[in-house]
N, CA, C, O and CB atoms as a CASP TS submission, in Angstrom:
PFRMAT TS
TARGET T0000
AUTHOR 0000-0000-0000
METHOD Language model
MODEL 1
PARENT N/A
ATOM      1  N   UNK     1     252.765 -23.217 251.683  1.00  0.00           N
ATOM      2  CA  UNK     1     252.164 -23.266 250.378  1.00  0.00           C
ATOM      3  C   UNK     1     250.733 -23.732 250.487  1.00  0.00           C
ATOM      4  O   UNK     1     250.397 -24.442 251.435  1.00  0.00           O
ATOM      5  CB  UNK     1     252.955 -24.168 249.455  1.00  0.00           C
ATOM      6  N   UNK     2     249.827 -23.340 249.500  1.00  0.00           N
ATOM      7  CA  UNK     2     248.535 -24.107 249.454  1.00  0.00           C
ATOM      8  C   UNK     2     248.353 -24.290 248.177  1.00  0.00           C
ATOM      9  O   UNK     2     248.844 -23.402 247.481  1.00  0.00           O
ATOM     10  CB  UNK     2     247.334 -23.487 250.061  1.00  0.00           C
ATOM     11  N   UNK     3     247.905 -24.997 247.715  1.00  0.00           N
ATOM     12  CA  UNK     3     248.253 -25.772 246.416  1.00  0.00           C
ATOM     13  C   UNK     3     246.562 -26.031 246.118  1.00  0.00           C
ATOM     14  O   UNK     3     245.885 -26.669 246.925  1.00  0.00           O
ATOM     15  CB  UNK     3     249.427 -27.413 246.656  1.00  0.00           C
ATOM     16  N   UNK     4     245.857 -25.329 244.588  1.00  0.00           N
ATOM     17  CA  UNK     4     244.688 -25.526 244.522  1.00  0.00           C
ATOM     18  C   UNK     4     244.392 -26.366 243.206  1.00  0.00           C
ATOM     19  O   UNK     4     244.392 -25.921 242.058  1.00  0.00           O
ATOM     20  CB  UNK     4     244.067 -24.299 244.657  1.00  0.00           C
ATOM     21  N   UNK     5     244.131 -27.717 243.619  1.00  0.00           N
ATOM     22  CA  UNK     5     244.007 -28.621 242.344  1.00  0.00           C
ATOM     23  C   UNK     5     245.238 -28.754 242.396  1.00  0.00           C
ATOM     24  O   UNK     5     246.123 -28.913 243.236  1.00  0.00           O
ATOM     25  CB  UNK     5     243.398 -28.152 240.934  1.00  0.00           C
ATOM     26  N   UNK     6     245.041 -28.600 240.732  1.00  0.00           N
ATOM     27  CA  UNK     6     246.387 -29.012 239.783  1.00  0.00           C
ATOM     28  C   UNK     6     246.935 -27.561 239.112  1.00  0.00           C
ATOM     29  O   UNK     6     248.061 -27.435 238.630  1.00  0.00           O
ATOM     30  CB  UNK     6     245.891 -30.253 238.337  1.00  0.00           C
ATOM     31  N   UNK     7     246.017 -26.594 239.171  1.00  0.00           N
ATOM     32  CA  UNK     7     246.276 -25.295 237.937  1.00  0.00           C
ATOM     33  C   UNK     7     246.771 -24.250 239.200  1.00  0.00           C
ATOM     34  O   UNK     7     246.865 -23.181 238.596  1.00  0.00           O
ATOM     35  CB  UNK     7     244.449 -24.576 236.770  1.00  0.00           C
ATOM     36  N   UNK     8     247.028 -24.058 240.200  1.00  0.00           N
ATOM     37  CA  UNK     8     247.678 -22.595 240.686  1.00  0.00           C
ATOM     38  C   UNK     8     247.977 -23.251 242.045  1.00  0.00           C
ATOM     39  O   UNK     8     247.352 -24.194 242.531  1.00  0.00           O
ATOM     40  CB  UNK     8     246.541 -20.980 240.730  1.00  0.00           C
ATOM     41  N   UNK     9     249.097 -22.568 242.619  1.00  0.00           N
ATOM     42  CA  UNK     9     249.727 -22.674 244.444  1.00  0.00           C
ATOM     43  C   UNK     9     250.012 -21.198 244.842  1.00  0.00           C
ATOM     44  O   UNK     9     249.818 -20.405 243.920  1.00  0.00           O
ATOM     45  CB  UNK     9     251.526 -23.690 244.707  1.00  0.00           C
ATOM     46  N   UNK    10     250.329 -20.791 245.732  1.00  0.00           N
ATOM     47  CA  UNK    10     250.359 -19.921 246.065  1.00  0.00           C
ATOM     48  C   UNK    10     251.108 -20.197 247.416  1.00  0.00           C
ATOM     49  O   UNK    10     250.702 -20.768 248.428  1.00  0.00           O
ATOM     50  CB  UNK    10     249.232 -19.399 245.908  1.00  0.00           C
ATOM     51  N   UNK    11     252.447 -19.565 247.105  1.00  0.00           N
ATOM     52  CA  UNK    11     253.229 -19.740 247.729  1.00  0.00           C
ATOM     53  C   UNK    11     253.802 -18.054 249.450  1.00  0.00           C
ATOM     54  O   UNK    11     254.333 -16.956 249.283  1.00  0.00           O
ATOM     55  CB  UNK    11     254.152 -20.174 246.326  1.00  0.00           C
ATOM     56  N   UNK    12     253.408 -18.617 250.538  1.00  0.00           N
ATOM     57  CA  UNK    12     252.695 -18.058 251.216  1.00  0.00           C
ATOM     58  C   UNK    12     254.098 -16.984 251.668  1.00  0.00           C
ATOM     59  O   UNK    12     255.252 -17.250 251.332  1.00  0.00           O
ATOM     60  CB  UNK    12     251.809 -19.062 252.259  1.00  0.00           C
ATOM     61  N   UNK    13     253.750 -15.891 252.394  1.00  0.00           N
ATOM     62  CA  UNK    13     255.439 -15.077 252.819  1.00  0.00           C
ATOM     63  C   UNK    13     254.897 -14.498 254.122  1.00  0.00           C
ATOM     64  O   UNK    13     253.842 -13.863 254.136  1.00  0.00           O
ATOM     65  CB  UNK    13     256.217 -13.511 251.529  1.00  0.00           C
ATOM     66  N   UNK    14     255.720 -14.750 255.358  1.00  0.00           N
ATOM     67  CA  UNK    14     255.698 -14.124 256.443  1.00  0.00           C
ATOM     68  C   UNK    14     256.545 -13.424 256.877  1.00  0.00           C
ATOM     69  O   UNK    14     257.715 -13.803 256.828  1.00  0.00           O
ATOM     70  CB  UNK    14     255.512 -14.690 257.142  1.00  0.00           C
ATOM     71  N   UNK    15     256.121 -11.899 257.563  1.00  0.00           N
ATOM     72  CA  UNK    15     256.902 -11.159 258.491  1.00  0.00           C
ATOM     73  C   UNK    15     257.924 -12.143 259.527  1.00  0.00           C
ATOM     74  O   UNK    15     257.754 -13.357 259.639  1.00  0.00           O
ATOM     75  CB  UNK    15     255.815 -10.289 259.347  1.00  0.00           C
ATOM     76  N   UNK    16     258.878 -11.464 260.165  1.00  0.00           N
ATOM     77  CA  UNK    16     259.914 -11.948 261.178  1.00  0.00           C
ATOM     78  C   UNK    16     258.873 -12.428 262.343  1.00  0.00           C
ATOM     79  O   UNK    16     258.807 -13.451 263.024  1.00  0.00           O
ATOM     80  CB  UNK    16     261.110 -10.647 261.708  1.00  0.00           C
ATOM     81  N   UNK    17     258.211 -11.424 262.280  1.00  0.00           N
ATOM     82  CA  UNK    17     256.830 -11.820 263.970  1.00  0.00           C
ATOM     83  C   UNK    17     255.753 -12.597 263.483  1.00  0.00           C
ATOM     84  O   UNK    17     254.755 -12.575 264.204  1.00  0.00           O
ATOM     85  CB  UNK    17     255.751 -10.173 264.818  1.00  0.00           C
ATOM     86  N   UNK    18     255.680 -13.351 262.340  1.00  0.00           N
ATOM     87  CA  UNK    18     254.693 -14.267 262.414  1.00  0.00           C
ATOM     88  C   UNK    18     253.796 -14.009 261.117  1.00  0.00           C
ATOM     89  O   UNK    18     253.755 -14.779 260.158  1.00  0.00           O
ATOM     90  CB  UNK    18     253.936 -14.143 263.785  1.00  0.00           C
ATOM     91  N   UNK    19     253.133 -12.896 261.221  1.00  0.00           N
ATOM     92  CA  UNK    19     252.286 -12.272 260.679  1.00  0.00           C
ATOM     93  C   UNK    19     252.405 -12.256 259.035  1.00  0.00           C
ATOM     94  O   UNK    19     253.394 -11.718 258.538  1.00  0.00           O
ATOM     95  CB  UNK    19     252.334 -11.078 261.311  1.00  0.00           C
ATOM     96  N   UNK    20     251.354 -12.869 258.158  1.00  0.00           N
ATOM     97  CA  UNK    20     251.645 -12.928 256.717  1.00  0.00           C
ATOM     98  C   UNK    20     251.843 -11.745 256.125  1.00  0.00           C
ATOM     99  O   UNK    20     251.364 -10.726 256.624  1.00  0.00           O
ATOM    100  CB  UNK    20     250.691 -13.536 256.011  1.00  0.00           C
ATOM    101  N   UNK    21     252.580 -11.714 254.971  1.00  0.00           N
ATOM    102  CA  UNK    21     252.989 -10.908 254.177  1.00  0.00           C
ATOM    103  C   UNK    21     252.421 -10.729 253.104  1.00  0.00           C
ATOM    104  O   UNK    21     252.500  -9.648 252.521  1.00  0.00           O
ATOM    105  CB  UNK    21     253.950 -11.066 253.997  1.00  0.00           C
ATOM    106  N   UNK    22     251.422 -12.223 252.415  1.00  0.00           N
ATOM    107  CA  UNK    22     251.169 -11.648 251.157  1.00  0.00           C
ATOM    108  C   UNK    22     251.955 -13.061 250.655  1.00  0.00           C
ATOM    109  O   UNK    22     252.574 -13.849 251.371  1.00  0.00           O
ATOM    110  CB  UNK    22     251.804  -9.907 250.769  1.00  0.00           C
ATOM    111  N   UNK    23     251.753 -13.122 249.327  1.00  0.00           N
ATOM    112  CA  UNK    23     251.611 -14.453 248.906  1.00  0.00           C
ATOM    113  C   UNK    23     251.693 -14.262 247.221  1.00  0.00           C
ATOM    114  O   UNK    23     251.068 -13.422 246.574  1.00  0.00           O
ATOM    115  CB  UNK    23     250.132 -15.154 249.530  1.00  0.00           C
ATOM    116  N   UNK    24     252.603 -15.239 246.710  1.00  0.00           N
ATOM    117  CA  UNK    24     253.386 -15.274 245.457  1.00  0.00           C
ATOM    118  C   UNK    24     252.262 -16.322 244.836  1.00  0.00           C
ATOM    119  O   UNK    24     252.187 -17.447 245.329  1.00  0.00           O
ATOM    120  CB  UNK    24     255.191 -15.831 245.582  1.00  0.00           C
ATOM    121  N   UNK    25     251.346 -15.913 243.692  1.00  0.00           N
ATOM    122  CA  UNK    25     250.664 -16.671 242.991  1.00  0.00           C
ATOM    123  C   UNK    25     251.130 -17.532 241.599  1.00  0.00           C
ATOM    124  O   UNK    25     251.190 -16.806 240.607  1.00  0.00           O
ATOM    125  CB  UNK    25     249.762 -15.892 242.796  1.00  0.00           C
ATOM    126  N   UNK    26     251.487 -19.035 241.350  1.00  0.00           N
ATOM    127  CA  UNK    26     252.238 -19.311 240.879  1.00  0.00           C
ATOM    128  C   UNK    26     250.867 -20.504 240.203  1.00  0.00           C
ATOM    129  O   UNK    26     249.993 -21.198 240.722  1.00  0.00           O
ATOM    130  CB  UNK    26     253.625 -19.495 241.720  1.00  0.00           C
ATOM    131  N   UNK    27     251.368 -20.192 238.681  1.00  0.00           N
ATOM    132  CA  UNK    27     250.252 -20.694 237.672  1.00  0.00           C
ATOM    133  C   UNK    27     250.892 -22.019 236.748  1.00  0.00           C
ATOM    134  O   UNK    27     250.159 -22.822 236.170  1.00  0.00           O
ATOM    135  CB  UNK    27     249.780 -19.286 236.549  1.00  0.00           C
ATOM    136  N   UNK    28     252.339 -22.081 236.729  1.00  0.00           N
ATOM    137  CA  UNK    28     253.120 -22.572 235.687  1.00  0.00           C
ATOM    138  C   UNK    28     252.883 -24.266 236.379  1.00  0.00           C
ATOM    139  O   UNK    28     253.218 -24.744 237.463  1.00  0.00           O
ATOM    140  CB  UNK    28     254.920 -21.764 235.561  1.00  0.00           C
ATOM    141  N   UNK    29     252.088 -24.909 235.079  1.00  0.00           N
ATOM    142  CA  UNK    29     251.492 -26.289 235.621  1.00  0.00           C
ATOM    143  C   UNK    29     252.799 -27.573 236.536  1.00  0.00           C
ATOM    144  O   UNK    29     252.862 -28.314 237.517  1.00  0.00           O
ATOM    145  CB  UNK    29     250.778 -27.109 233.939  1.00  0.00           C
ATOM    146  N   UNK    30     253.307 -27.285 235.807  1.00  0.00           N
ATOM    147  CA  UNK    30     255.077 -28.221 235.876  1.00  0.00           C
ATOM    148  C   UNK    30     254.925 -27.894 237.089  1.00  0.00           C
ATOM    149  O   UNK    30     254.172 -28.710 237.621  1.00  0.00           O
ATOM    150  CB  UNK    30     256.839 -27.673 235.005  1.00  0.00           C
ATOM    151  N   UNK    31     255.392 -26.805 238.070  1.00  0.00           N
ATOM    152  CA  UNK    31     256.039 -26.145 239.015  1.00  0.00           C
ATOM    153  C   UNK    31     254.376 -26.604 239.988  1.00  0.00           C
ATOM    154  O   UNK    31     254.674 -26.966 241.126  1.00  0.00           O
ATOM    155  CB  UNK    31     256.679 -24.239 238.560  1.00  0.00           C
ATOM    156  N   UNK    32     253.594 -26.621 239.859  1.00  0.00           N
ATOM    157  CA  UNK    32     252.345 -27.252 240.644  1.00  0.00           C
ATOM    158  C   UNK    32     251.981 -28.347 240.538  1.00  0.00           C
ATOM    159  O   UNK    32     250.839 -28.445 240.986  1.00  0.00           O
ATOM    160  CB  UNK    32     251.292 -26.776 240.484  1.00  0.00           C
ATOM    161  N   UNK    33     252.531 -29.662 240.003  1.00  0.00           N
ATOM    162  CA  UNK    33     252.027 -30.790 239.806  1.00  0.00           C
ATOM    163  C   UNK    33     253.966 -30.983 240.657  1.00  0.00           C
ATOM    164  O   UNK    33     254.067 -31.199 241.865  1.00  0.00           O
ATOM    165  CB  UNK    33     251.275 -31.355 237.902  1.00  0.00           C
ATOM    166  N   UNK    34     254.744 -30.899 240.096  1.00  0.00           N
ATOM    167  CA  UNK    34     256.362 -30.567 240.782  1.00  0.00           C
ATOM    168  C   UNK    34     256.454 -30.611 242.119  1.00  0.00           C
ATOM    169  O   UNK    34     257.217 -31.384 242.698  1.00  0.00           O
ATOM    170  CB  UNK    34     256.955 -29.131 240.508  1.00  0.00           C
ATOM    171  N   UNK    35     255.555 -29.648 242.809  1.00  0.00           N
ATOM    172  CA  UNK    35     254.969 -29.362 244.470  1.00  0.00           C
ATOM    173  C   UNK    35     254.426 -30.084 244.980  1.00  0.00           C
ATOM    174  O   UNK    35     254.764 -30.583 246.053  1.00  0.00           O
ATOM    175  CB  UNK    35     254.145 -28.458 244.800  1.00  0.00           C
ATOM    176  N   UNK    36     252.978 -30.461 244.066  1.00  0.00           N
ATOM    177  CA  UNK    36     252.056 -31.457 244.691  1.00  0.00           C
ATOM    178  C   UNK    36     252.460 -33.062 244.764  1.00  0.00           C
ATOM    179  O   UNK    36     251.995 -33.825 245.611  1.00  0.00           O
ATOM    180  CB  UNK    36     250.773 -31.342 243.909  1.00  0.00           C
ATOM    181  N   UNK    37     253.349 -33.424 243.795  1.00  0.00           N
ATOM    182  CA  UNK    37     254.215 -34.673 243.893  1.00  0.00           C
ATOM    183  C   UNK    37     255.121 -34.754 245.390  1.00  0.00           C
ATOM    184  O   UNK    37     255.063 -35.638 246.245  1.00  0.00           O
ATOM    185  CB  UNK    37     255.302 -34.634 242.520  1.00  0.00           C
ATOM    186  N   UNK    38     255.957 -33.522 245.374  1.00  0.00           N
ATOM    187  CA  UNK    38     256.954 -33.652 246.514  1.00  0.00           C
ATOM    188  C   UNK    38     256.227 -33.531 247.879  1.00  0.00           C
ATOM    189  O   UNK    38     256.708 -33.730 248.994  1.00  0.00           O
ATOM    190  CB  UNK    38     258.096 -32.516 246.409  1.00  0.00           C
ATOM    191  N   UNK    39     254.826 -33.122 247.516  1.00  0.00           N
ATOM    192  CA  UNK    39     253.711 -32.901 249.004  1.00  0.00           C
ATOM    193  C   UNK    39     253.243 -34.575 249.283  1.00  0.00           C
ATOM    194  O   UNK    39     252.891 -35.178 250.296  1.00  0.00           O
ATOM    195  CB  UNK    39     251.843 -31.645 248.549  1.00  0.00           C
ATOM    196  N   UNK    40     253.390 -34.884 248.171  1.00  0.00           N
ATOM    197  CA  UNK    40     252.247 -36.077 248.352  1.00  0.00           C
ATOM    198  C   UNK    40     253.445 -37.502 248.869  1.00  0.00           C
ATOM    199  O   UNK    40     253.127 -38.473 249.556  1.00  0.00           O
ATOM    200  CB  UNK    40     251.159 -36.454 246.394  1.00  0.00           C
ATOM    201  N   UNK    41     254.783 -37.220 248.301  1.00  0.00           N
ATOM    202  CA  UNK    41     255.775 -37.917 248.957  1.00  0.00           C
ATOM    203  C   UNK    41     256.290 -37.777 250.333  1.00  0.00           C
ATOM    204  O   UNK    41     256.678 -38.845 250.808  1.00  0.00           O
ATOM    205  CB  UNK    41     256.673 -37.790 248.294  1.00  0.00           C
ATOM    206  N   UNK    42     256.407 -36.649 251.172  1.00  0.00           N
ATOM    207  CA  UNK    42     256.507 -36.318 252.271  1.00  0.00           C
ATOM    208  C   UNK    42     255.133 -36.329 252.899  1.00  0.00           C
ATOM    209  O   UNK    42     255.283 -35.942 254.058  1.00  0.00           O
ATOM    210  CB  UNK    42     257.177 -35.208 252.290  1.00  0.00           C
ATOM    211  N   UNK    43     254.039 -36.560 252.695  1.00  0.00           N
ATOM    212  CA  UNK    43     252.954 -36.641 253.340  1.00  0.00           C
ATOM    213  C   UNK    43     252.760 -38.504 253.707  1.00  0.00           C
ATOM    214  O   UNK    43     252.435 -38.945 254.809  1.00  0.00           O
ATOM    215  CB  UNK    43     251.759 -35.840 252.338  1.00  0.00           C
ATOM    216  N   UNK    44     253.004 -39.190 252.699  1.00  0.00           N
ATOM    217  CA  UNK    44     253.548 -40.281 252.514  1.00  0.00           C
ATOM    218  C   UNK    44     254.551 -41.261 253.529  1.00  0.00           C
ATOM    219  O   UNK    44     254.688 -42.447 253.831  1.00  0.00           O
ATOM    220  CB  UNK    44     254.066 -39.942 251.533  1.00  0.00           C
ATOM    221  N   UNK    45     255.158 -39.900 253.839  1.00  0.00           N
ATOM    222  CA  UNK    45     256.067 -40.969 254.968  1.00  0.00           C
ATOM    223  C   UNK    45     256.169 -40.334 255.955  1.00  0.00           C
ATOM    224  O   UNK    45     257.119 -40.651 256.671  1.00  0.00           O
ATOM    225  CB  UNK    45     257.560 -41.463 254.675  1.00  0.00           C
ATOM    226  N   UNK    46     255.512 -39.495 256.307  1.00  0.00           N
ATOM    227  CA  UNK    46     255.082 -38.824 257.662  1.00  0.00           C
ATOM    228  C   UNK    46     254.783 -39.733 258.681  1.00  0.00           C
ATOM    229  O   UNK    46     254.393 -40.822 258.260  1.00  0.00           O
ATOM    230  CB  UNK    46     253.884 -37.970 257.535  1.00  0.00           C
ATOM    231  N   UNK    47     254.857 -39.595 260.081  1.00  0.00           N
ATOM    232  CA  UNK    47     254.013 -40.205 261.342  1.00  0.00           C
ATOM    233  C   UNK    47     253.357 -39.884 261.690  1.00  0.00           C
ATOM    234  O   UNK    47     253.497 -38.791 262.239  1.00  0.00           O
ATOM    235  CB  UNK    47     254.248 -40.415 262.261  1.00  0.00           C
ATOM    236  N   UNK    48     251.857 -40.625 261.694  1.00  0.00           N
ATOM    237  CA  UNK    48     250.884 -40.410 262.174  1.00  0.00           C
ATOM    238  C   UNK    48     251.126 -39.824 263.499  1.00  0.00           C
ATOM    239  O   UNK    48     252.077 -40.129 264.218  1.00  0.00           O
ATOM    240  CB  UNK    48     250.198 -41.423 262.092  1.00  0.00           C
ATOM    241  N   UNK    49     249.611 -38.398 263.970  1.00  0.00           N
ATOM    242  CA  UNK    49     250.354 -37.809 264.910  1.00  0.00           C
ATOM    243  C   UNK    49     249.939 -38.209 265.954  1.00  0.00           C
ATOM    244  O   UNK    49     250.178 -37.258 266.697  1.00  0.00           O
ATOM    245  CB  UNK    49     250.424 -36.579 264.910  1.00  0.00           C
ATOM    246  N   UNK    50     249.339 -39.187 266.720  1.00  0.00           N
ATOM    247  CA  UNK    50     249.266 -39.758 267.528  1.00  0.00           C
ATOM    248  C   UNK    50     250.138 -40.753 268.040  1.00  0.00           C
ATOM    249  O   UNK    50     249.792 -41.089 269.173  1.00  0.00           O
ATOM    250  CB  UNK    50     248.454 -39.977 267.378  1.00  0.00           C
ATOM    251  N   UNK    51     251.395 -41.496 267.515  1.00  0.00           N
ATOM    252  CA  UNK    51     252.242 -42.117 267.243  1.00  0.00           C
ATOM    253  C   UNK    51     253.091 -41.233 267.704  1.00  0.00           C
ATOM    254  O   UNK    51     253.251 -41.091 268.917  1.00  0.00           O
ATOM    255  CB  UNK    51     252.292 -42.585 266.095  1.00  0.00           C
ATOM    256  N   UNK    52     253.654 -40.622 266.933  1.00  0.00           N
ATOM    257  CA  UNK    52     254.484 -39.161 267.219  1.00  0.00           C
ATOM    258  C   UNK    52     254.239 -38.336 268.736  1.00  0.00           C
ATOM    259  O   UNK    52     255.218 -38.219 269.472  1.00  0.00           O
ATOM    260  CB  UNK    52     253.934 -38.002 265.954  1.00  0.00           C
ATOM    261  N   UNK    53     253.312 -37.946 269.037  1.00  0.00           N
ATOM    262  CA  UNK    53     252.761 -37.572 270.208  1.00  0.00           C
ATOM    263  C   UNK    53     253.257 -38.853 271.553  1.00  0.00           C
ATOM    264  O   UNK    53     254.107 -38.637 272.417  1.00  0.00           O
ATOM    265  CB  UNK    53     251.011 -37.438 269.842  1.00  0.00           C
ATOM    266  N   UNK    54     252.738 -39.697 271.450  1.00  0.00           N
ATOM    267  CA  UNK    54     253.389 -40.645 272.081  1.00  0.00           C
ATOM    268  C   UNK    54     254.468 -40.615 272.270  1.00  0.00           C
ATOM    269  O   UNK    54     254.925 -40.458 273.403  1.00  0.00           O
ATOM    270  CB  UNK    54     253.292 -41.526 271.730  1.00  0.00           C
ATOM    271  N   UNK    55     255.368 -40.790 270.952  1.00  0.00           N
ATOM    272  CA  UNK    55     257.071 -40.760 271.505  1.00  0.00           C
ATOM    273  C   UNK    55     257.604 -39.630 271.519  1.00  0.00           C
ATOM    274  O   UNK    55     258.804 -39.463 271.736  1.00  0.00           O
ATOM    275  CB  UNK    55     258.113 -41.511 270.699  1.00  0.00           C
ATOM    276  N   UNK    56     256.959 -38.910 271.338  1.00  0.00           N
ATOM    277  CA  UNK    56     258.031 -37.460 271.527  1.00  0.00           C
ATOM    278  C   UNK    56     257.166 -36.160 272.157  1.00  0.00           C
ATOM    279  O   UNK    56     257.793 -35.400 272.895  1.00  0.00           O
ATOM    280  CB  UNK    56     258.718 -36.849 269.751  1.00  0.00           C
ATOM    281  N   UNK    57     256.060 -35.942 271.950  1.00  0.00           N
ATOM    282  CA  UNK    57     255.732 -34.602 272.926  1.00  0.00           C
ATOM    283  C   UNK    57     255.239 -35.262 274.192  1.00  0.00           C
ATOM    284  O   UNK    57     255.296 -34.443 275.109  1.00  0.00           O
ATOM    285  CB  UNK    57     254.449 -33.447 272.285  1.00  0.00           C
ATOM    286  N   UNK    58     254.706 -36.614 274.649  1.00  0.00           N
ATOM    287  CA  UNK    58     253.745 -36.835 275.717  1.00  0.00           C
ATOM    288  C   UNK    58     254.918 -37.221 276.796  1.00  0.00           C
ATOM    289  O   UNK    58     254.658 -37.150 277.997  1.00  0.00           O
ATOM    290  CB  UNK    58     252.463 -38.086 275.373  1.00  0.00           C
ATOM    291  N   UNK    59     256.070 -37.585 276.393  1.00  0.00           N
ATOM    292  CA  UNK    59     257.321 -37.797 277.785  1.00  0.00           C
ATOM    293  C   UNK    59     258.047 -36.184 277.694  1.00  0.00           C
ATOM    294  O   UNK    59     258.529 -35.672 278.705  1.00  0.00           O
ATOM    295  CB  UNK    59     258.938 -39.445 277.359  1.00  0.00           C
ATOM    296  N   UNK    60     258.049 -35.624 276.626  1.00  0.00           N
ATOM    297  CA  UNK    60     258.280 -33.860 277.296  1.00  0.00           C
ATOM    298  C   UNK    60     257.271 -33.335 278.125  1.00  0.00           C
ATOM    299  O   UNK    60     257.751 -32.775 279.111  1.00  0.00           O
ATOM    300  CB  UNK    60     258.310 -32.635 276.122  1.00  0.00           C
ATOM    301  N   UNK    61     255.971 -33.318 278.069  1.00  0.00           N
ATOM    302  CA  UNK    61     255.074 -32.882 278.289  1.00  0.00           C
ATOM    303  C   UNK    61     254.802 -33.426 279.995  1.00  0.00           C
ATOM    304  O   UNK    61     254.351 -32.745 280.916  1.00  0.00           O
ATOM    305  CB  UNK    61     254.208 -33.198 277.139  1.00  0.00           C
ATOM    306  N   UNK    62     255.294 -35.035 280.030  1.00  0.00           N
ATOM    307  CA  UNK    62     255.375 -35.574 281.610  1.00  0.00           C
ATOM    308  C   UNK    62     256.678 -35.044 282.119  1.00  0.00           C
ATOM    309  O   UNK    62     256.500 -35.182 283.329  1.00  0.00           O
ATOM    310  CB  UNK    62     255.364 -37.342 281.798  1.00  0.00           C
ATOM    311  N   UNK    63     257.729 -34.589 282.001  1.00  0.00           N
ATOM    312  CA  UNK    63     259.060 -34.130 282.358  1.00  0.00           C
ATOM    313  C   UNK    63     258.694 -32.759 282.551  1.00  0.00           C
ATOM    314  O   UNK    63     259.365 -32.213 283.427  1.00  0.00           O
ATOM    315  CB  UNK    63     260.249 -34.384 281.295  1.00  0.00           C
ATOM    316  N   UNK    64     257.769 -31.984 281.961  1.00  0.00           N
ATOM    317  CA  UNK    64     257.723 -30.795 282.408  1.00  0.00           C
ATOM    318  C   UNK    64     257.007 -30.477 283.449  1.00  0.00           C
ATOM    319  O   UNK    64     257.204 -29.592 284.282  1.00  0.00           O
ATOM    320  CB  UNK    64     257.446 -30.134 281.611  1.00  0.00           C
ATOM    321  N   UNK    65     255.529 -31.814 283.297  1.00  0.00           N
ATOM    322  CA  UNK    65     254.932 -31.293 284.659  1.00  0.00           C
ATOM    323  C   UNK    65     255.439 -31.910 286.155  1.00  0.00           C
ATOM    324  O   UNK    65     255.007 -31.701 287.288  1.00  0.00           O
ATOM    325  CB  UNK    65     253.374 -31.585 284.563  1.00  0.00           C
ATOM    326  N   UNK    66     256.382 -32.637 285.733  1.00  0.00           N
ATOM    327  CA  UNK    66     257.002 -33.505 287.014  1.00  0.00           C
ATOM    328  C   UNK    66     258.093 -32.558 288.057  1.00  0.00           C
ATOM    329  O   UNK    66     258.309 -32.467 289.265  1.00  0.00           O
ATOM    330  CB  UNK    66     257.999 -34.948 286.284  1.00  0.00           C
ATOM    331  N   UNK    67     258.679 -31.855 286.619  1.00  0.00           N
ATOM    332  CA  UNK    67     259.500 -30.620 286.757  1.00  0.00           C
ATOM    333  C   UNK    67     258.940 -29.644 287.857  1.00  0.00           C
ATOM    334  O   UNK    67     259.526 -29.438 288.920  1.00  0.00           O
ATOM    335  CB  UNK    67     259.557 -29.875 285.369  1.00  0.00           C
ATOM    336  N   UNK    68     257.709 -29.045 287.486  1.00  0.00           N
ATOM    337  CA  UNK    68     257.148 -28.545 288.077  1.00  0.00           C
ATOM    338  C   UNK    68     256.467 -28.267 288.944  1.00  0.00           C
ATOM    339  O   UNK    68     256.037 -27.131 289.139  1.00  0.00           O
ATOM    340  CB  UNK    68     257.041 -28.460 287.836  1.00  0.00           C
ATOM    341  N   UNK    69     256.205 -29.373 289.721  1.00  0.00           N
ATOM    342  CA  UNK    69     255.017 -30.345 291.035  1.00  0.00           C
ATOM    343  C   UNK    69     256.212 -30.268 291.553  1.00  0.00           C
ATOM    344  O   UNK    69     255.714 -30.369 292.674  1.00  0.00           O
ATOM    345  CB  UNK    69     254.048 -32.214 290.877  1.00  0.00           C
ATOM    346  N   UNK    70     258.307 -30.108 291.975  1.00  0.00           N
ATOM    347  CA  UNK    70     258.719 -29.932 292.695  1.00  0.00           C
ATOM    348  C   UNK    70     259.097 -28.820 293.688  1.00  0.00           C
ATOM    349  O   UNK    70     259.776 -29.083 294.680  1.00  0.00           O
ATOM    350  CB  UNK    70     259.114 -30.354 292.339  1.00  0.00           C
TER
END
């Protein structure tokens, strides 16, 4: 989704391979202030991605190249 202001989102659609489809333009204020609330709550309690990176991609990321140097 991308969400502009408060007055329109536009809710995004992709092909199976990735590639966008084209995009549902959605004006109805409720249903965009509705979005931008539930964005702003999950943005809210997110982990910072350096934090995150730390505990979870940077010991995959050493396991793979350790993996691999054998």
């Amino acid at each position: 989704m991308v969400i502009l202001g408060t007055f329109c989102l536009y809710e995004l659609r992709y092909k199976p391979d990735g590639i966008i489809a084209g995009a549902y333009r959605h004006t109805n204020r409720a249903l965009v202030e509705a979005c931008r609330s539930d964005f702003q709550q999950l943005y809210a309690s997110g982990e910072d991605f350096s934090a995150f990176h730390a505990r979870v991609t940077g010991p995959l990321l050493r396991v793979r190249r350790e993996g691999s140097a054998s």
